[in-house]
C-alpha positions in Angstrom: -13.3 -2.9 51.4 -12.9 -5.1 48.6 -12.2 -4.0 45.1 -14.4 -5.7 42.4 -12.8 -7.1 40.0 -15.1 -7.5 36.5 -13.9 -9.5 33.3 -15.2 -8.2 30.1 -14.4 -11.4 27.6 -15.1 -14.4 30.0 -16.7 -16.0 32.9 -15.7 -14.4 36.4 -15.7 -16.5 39.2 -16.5 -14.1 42.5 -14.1 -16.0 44.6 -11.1 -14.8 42.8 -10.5 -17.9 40.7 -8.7 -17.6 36.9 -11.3 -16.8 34.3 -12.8 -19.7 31.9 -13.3 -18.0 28.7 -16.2 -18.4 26.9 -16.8 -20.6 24.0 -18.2 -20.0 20.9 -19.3 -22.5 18.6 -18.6 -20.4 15.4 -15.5 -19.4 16.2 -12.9 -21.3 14.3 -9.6 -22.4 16.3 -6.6 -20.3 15.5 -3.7 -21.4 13.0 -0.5 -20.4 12.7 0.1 -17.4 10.4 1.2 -18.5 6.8 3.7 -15.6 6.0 3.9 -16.7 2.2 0.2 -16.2 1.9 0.5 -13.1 3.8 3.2 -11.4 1.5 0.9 -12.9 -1.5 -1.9 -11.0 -0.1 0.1 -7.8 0.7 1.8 -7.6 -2.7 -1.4 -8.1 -4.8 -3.1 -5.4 -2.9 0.0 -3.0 -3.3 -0.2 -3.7 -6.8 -3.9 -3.1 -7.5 -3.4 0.6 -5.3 -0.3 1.0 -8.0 -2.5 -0.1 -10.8 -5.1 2.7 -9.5 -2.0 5.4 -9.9 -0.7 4.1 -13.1 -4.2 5.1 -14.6 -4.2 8.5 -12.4 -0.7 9.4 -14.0 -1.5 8.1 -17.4 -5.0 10.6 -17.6 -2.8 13.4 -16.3 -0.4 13.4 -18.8 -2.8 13.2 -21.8 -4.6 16.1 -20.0 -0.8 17.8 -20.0 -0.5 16.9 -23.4 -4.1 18.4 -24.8 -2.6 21.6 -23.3 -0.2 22.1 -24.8 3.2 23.0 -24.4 1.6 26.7 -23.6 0.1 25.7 -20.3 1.3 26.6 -16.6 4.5 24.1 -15.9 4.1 21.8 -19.2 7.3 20.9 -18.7 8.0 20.0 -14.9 4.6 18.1 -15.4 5.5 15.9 -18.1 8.6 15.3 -16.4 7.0 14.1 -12.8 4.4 12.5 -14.5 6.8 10.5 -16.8 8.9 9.5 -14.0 6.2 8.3 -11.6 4.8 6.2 -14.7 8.7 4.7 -14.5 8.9 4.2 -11.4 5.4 2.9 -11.3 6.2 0.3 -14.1 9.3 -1.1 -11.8 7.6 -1.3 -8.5 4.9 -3.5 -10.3 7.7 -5.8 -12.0 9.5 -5.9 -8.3 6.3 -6.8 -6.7 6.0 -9.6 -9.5 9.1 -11.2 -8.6 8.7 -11.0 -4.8 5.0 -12.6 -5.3 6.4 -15.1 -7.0 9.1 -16.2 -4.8 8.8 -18.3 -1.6 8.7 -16.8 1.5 9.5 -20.3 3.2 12.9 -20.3 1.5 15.6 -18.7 4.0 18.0 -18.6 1.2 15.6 -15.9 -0.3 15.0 -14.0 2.8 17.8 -12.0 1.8 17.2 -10.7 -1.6 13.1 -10.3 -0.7 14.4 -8.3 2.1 16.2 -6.0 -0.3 13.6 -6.0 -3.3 10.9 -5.2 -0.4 12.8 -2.1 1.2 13.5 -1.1 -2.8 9.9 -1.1 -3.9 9.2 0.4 -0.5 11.4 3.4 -0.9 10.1 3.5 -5.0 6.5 3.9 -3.5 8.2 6.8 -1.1 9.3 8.6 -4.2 6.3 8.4 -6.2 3.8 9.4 -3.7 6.6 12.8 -3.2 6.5 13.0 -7.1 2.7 12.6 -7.2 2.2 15.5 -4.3 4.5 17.5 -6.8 2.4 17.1 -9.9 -1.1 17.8 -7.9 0.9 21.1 -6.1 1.6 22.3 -10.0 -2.1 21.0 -11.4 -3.1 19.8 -14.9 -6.3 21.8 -15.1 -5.7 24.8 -17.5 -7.3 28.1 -15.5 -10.5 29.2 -17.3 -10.2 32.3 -18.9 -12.8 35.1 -17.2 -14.9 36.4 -19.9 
């Protein structure tokens, strides 16, 4: 008994031949990956989600501050706030600089490399400092009447 063999993204010929893959007219021919434009793309999206944070952190600590220094962990607050704002600041220069350098290059494979894995492990940090600061909270606990 012969198994049937179906082909789910082209022509099947019955009699075993290879498969002629369909064509379709809209479709435009592949190209060969453009890694600068790639790492452009990645970067400026990394950015804009650190951009997003920056204004996160910043409206948390002016909440912090309206507070008071009387609130619930005022202090460990304005410190993980203030150094996720730091850290936020230099991930955004790094990810300036490795925008603005050519991929292409070999002789800057090196130090993007580096500056990549740095901002990488920044982005680790913060996201560690920002579970902190959402663990301690910024809302003050409304007082039952």
């Amino acid at each position: 008994m012969a198994t049937e063999h179906l082909e789910m993204n082209g022509d099947a010929d019955p009699n075993g031949e290879a498969e002629v893959p369909l064509r379709d007219p809209w479709r435009r021919q592949p190209r060969p990956l453009n890694m600068n434009h790639y790492a452009n793309k990645k970067s400026a999206a990394e950015s804009m989600l650190d951009v997003a944070l920056l204004m996160a952190n910043a409206s948390q600590l002016k909440a912090v501050l309206q507070q008071g220094p009387d609130s619930n962990f005022y202090v460990p607050l304005i410190t993980f706030i203030s150094i996720s704002l730091i850290l936020q600041v230099v991930v955004g220069v790094m990810l300036i600089f490795i925008v603005k350098w050519n991929l292409n290059d070999e002789s800057m494979h090196y130090k993007l490399n580096i500056m990549e894995n740095v901002a990488t492990a920044f982005v680790f940090v913060i996201v560690v400092i920002n579970v902190f600061i959402t663990a301690f909270g910024v809302q003050q606990p409304i007082p039952s009447a």
